[in-house]
N, CA, C and O atoms as a Tripos MOL2 file, in Angstrom:
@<TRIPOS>MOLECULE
protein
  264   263    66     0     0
PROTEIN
NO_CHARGES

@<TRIPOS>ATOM
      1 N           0.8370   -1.1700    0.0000 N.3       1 UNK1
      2 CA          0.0000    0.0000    0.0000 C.3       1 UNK1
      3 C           0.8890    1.2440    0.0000 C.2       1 UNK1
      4 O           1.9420    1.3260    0.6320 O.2       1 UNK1
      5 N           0.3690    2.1980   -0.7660 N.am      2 UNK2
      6 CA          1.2680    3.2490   -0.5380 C.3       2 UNK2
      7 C           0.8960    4.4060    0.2220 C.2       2 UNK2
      8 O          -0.2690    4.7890    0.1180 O.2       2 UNK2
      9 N           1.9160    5.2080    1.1870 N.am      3 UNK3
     10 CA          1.6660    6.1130    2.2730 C.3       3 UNK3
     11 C           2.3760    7.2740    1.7620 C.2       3 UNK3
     12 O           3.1500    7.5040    0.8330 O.2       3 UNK3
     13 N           1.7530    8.0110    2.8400 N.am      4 UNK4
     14 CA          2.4570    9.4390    3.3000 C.3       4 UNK4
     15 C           2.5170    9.3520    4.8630 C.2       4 UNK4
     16 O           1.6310    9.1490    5.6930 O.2       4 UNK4
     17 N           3.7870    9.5620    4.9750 N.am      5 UNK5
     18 CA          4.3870    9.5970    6.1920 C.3       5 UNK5
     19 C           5.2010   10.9520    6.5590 C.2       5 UNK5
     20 O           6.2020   11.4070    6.0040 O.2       5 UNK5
     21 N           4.3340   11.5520    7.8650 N.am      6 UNK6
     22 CA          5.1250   12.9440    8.1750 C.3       6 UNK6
     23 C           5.8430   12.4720    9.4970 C.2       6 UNK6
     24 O           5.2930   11.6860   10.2680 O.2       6 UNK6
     25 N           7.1880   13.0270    9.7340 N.am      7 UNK7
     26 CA          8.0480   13.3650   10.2210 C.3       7 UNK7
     27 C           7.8210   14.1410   11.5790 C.2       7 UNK7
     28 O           7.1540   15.1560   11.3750 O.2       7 UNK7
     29 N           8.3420   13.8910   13.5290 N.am      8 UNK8
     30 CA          8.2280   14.8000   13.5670 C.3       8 UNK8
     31 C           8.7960   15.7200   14.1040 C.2       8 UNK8
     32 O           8.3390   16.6400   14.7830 O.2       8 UNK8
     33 N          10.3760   15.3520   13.6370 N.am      9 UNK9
     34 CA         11.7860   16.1740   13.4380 C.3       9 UNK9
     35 C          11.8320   16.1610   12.4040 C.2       9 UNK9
     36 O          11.5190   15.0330   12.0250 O.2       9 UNK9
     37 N          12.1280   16.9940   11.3510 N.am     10 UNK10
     38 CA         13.1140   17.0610   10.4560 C.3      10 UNK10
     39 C          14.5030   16.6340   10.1190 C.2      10 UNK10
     40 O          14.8750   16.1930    9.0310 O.2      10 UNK10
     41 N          15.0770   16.7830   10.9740 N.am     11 UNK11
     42 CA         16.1890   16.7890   11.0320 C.3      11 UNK11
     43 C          16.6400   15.1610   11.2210 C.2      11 UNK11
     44 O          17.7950   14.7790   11.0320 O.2      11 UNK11
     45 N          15.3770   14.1530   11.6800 N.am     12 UNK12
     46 CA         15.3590   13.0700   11.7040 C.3      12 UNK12
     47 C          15.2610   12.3080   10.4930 C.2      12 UNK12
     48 O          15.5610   11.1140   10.4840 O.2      12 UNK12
     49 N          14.9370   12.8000    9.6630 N.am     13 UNK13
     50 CA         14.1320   12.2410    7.9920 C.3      13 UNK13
     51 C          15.0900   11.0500    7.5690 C.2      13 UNK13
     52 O          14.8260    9.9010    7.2120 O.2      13 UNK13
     53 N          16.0310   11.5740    7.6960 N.am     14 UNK14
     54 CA         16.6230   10.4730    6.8570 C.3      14 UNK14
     55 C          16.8330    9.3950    7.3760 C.2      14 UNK14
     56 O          16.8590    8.3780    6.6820 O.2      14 UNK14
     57 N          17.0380    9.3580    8.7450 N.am     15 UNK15
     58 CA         17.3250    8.1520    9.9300 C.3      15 UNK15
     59 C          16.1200    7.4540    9.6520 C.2      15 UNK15
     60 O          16.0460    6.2530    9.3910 O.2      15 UNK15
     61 N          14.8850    8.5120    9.7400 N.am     16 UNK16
     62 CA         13.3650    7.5840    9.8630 C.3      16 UNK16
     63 C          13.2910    6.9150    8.4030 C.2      16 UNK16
     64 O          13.1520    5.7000    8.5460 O.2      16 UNK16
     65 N          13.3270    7.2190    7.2870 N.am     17 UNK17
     66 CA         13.6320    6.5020    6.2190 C.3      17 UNK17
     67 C          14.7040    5.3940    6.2130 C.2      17 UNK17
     68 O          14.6960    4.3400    5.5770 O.2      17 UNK17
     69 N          15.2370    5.6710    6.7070 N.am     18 UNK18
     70 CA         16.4140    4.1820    6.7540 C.3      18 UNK18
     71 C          15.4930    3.2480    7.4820 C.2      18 UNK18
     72 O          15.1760    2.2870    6.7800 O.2      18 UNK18
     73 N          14.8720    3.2490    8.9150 N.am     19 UNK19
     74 CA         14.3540    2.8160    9.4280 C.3      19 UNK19
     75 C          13.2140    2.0200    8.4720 C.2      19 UNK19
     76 O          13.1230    0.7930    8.4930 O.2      19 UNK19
     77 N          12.2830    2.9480    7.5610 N.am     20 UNK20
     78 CA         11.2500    2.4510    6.9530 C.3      20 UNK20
     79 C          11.8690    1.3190    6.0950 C.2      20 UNK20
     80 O          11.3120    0.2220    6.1220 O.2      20 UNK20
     81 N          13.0750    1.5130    5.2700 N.am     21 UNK21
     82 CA         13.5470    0.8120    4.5160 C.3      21 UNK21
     83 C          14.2400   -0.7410    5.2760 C.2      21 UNK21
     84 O          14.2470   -1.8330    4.7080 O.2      21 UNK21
     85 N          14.7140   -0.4940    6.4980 N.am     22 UNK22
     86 CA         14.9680   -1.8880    7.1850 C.3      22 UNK22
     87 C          13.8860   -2.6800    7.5820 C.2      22 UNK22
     88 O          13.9980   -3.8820    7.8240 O.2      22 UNK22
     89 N          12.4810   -1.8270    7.6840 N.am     23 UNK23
     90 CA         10.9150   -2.7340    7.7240 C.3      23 UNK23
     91 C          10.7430   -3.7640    6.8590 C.2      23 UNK23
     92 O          10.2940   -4.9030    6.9870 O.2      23 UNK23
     93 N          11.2690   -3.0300    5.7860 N.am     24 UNK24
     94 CA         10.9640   -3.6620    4.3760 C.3      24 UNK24
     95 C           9.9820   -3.0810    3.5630 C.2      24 UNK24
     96 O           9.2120   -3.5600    2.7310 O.2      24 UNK24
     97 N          10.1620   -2.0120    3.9560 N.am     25 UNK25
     98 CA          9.2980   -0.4050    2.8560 C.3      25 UNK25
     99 C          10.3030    0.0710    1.6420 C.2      25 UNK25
    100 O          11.4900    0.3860    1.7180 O.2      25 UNK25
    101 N           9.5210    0.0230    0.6110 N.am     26 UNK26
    102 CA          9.6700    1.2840   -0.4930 C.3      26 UNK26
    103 C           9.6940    2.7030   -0.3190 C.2      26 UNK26
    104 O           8.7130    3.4400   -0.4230 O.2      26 UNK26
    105 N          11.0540    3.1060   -0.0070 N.am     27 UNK27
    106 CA         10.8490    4.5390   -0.0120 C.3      27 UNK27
    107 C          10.9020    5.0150   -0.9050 C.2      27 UNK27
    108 O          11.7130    4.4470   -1.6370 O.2      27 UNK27
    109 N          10.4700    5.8120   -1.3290 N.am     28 UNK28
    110 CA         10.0250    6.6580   -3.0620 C.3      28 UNK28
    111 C          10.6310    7.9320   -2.7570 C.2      28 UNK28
    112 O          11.4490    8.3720   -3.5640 O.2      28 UNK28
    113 N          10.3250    8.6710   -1.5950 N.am     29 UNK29
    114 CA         10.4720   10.1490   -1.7180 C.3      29 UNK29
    115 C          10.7150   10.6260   -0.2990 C.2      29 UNK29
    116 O           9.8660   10.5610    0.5890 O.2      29 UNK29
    117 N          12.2420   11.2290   -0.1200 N.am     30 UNK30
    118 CA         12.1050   12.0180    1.3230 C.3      30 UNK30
    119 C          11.9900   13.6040    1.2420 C.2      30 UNK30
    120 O          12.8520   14.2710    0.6700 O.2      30 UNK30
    121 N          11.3510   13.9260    1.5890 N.am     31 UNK31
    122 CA         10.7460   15.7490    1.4510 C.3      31 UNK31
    123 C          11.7280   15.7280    2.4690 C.2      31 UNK31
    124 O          11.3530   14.8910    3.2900 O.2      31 UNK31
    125 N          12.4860   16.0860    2.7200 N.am     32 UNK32
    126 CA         13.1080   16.8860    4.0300 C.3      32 UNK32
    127 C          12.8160   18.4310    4.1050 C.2      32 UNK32
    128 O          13.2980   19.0090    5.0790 O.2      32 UNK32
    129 N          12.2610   19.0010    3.4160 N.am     33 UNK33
    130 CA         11.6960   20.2210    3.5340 C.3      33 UNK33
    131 C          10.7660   20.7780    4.3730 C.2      33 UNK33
    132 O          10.6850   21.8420    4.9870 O.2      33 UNK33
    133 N           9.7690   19.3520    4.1950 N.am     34 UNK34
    134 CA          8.4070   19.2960    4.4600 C.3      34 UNK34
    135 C           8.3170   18.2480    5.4080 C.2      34 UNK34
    136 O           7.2290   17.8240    5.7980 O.2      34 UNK34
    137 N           9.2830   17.8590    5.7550 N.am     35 UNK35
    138 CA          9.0090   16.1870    6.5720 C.3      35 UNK35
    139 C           8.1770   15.5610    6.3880 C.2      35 UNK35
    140 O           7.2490   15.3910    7.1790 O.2      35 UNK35
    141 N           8.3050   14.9870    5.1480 N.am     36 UNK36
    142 CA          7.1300   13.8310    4.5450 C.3      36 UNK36
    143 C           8.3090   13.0140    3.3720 C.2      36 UNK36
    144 O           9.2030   13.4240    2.6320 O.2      36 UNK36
    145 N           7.5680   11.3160    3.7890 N.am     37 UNK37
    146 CA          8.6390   10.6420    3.7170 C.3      37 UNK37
    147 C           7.1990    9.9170    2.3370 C.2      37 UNK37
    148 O           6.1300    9.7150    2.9140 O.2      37 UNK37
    149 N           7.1650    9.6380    1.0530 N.am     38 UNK38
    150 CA          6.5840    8.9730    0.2720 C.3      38 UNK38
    151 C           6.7700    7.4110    0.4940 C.2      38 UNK38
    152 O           7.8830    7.1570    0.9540 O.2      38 UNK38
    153 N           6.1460    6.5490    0.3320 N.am     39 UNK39
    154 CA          6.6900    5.0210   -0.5100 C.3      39 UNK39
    155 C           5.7100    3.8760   -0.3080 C.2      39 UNK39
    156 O           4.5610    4.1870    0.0040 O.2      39 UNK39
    157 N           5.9670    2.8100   -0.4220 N.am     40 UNK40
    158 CA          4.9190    1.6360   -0.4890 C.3      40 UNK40
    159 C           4.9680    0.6530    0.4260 C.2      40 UNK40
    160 O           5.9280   -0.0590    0.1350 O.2      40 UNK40
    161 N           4.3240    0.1830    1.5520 N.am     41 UNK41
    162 CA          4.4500   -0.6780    2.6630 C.3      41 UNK41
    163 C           4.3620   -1.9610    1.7630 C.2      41 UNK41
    164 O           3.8130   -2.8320    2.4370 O.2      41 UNK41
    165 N           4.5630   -2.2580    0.9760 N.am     42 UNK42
    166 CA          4.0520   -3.4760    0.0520 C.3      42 UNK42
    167 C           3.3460   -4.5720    1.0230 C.2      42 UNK42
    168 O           2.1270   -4.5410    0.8530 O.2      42 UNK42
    169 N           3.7510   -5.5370    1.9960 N.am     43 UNK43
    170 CA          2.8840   -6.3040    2.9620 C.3      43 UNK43
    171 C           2.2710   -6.0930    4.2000 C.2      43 UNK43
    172 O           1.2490   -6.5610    4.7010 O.2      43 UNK43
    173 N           3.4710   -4.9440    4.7580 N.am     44 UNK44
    174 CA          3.5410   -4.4420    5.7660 C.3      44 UNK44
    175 C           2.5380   -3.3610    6.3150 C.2      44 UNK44
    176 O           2.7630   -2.1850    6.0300 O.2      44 UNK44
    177 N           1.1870   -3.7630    7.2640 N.am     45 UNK45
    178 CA          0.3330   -3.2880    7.4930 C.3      45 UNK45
    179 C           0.7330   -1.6790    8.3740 C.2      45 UNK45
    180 O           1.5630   -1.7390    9.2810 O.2      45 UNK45
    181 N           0.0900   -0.3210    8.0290 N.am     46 UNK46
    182 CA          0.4310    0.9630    8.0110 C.3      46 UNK46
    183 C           0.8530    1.0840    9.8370 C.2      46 UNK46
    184 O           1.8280    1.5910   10.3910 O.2      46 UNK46
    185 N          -0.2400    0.4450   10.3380 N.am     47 UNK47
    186 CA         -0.0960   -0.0280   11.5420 C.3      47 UNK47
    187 C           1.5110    0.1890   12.3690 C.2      47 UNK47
    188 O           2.0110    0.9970   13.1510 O.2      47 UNK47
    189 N           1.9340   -1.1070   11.6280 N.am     48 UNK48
    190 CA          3.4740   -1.2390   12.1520 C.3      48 UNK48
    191 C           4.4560   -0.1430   11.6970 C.2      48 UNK48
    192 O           5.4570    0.1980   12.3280 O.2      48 UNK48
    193 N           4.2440    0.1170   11.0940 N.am     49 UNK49
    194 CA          5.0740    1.3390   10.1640 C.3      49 UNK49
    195 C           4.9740    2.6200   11.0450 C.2      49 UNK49
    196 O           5.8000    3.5040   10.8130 O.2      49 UNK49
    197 N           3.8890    2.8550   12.2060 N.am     50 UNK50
    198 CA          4.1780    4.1260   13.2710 C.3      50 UNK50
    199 C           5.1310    3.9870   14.2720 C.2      50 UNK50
    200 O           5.0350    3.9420   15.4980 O.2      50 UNK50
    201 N           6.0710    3.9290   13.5020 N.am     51 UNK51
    202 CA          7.7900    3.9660   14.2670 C.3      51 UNK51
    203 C           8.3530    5.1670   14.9430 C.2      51 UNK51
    204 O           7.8120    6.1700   14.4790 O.2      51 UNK51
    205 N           9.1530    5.4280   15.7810 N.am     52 UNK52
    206 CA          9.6930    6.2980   16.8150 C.3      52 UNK52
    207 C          10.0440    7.1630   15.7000 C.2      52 UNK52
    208 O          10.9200    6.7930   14.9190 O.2      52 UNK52
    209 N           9.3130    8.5370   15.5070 N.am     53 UNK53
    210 CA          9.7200    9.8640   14.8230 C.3      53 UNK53
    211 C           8.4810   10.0530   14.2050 C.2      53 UNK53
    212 O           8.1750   11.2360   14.3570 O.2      53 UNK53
    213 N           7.5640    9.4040   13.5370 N.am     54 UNK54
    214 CA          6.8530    9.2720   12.4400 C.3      54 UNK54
    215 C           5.5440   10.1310   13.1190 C.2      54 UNK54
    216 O           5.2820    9.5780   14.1870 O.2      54 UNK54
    217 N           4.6580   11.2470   12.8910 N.am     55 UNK55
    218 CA          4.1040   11.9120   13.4140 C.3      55 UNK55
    219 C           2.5920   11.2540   13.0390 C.2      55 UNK55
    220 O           1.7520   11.0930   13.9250 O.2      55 UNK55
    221 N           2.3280   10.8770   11.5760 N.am     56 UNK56
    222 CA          1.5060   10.5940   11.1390 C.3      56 UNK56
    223 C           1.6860    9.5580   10.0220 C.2      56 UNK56
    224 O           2.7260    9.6170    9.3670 O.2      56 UNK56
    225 N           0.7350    8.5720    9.7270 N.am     57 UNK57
    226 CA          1.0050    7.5900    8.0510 C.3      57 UNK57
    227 C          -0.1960    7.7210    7.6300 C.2      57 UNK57
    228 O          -1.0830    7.9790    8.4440 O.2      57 UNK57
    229 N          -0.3730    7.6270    6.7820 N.am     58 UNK58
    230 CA         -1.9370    7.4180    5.9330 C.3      58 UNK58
    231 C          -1.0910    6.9770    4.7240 C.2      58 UNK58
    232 O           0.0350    7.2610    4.3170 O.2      58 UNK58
    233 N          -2.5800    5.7690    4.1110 N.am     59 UNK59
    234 CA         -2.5190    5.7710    2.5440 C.3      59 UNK59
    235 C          -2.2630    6.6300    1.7210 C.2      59 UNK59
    236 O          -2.7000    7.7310    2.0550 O.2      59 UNK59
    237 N          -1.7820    6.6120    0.8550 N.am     60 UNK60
    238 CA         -1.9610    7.9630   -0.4080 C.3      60 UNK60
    239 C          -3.0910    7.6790   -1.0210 C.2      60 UNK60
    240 O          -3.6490    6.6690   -1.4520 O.2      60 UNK60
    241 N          -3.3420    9.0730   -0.9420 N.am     61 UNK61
    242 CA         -4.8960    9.5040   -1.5170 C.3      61 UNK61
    243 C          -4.4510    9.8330   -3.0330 C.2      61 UNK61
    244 O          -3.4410   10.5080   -3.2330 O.2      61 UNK61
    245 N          -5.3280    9.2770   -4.2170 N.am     62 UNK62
    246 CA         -4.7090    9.7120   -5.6760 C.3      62 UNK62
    247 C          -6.3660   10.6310   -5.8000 C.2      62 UNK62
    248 O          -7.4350   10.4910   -5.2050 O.2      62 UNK62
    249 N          -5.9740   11.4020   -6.6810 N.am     63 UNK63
    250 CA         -7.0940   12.3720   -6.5790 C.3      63 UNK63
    251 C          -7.3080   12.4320   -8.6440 C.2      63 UNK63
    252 O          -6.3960   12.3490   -9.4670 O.2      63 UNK63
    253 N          -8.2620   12.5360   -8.8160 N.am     64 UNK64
    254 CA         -8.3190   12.3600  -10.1320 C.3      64 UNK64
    255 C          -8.7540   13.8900  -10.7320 C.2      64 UNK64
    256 O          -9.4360   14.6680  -10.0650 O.2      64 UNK64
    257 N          -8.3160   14.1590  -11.9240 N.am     65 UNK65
    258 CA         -8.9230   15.5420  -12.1320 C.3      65 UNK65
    259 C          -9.9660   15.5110  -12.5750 C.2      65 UNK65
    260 O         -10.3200   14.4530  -13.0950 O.2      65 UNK65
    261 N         -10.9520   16.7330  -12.5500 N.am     66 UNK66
    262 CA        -12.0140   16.9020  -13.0950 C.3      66 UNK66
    263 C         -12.1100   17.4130  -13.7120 C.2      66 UNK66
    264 O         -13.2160   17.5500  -14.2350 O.2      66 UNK66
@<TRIPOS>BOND
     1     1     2 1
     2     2     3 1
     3     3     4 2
     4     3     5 am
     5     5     6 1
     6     6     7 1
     7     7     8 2
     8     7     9 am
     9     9    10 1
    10    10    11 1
    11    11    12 2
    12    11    13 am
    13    13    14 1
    14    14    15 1
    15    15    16 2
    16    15    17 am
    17    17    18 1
    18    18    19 1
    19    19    20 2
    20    19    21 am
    21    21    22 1
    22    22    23 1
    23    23    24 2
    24    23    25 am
    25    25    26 1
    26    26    27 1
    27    27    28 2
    28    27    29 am
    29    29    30 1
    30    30    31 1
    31    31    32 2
    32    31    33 am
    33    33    34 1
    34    34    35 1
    35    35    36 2
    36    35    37 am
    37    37    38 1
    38    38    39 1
    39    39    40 2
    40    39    41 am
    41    41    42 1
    42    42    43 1
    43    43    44 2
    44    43    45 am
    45    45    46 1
    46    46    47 1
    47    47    48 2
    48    47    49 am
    49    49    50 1
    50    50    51 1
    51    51    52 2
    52    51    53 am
    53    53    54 1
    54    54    55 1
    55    55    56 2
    56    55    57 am
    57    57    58 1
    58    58    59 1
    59    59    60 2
    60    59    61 am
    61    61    62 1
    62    62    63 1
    63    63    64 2
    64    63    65 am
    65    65    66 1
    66    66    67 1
    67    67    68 2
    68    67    69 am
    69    69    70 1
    70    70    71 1
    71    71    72 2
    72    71    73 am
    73    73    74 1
    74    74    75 1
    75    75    76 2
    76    75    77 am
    77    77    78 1
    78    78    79 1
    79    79    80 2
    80    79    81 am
    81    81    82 1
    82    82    83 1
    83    83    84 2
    84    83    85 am
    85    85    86 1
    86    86    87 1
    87    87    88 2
    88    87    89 am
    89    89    90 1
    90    90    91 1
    91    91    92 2
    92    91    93 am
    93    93    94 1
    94    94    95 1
    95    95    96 2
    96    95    97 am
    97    97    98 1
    98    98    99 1
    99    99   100 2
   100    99   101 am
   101   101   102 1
   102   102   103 1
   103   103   104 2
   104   103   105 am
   105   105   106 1
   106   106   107 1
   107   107   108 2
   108   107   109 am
   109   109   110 1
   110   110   111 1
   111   111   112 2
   112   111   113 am
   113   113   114 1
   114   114   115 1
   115   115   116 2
   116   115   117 am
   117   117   118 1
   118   118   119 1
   119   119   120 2
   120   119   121 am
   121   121   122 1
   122   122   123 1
   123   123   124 2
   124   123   125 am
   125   125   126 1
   126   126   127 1
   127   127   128 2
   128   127   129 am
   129   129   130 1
   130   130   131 1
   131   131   132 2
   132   131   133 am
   133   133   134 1
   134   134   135 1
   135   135   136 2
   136   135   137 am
   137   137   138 1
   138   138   139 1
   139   139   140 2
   140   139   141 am
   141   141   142 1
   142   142   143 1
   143   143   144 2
   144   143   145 am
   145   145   146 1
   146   146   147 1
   147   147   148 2
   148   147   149 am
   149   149   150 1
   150   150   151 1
   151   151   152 2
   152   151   153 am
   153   153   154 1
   154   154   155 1
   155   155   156 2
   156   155   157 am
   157   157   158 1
   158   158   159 1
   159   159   160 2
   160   159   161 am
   161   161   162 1
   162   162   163 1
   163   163   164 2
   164   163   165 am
   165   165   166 1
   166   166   167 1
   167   167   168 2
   168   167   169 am
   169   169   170 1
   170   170   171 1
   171   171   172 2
   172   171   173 am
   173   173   174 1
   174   174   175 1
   175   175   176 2
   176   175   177 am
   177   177   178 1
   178   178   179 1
   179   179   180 2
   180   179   181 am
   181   181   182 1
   182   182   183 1
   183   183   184 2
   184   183   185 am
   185   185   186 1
   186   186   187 1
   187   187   188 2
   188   187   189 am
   189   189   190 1
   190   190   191 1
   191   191   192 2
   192   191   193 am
   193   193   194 1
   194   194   195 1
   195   195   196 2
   196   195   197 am
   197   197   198 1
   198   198   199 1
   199   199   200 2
   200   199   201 am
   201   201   202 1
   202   202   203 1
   203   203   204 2
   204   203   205 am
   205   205   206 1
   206   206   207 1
   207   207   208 2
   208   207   209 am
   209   209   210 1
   210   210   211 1
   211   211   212 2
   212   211   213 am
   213   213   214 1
   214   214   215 1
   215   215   216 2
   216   215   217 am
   217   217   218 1
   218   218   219 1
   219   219   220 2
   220   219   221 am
   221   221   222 1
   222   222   223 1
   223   223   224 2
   224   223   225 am
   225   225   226 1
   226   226   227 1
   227   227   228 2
   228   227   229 am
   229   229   230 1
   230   230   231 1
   231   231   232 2
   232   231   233 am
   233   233   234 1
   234   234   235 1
   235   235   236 2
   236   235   237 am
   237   237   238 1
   238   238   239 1
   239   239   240 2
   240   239   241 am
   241   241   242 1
   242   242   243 1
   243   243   244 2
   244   243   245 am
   245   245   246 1
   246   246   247 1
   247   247   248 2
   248   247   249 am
   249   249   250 1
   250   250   251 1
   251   251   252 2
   252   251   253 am
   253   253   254 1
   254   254   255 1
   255   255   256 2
   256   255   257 am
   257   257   258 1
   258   258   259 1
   259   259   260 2
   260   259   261 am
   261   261   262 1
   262   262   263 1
   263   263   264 2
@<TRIPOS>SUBSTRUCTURE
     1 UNK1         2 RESIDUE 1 A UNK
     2 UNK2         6 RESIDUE 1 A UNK
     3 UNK3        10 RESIDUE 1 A UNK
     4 UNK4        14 RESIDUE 1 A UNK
     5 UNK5        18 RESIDUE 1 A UNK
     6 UNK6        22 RESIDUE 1 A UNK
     7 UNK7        26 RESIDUE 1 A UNK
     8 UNK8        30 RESIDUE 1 A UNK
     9 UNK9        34 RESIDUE 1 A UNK
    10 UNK10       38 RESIDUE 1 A UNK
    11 UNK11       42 RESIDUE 1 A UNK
    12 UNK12       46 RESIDUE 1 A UNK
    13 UNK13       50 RESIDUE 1 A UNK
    14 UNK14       54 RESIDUE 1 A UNK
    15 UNK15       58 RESIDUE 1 A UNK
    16 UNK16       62 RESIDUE 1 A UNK
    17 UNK17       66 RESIDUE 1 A UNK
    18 UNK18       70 RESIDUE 1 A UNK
    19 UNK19       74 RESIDUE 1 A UNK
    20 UNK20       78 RESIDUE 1 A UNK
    21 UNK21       82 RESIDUE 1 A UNK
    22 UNK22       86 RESIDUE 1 A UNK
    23 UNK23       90 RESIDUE 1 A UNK
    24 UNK24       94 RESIDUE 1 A UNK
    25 UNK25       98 RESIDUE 1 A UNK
    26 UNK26      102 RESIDUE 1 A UNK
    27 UNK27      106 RESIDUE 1 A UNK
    28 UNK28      110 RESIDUE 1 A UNK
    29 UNK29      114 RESIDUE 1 A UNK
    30 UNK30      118 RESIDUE 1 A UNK
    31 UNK31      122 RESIDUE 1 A UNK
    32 UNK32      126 RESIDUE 1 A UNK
    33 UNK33      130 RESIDUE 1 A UNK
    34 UNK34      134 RESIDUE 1 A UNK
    35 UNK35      138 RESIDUE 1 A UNK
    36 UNK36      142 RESIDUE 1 A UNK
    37 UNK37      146 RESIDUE 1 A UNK
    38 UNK38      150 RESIDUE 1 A UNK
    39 UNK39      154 RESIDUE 1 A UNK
    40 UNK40      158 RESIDUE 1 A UNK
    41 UNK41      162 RESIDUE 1 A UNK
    42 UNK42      166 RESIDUE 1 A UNK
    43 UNK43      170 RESIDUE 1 A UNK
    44 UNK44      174 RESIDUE 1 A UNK
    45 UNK45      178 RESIDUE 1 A UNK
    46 UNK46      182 RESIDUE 1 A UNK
    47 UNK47      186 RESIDUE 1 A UNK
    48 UNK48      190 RESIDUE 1 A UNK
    49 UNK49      194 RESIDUE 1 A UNK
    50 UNK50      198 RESIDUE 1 A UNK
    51 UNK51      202 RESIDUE 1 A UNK
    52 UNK52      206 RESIDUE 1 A UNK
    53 UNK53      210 RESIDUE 1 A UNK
    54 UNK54      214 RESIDUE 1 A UNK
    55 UNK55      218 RESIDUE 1 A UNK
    56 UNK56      222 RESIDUE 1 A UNK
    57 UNK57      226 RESIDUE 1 A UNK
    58 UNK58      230 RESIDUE 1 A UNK
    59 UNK59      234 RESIDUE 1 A UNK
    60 UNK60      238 RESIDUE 1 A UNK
    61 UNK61      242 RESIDUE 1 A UNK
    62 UNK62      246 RESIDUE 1 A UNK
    63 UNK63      250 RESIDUE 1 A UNK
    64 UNK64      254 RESIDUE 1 A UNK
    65 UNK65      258 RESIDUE 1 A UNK
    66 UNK66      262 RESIDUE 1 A UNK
């Protein structure tokens, strides 16, 4: 499944992405700007994925135009 995951240090981003990636997550995208970390839990329920830093996860929402 794919998420958005906010950050809630900055300055942590990249540690917390390593982290996602030793889960066994797809990381796609680290905003360090914005502290939002993109990518795909592929089995791994969103659940487990609220790891020490991670402020928030949700699915990605795809929004279609009108």
């Amino acid at each position: 499944m794919k998420f958005v995951a906010v950050v809630s240090d900055k300055t942590q981003i990249t540690a917390i992405a390593g982290k996602l990636k030793m889960l066994g997550c797809k990381v796609e995208q680290v905003l360090k700007r914005t502290g939002v970390i993109t990518g795909d839990s592929l089995h791994i329920p969103l659940e487990t994925l609220q790891i020490g830093g991670i402020a928030s996860i949700a699915p990605e929402q795809v929004r279609k135009a009108q």
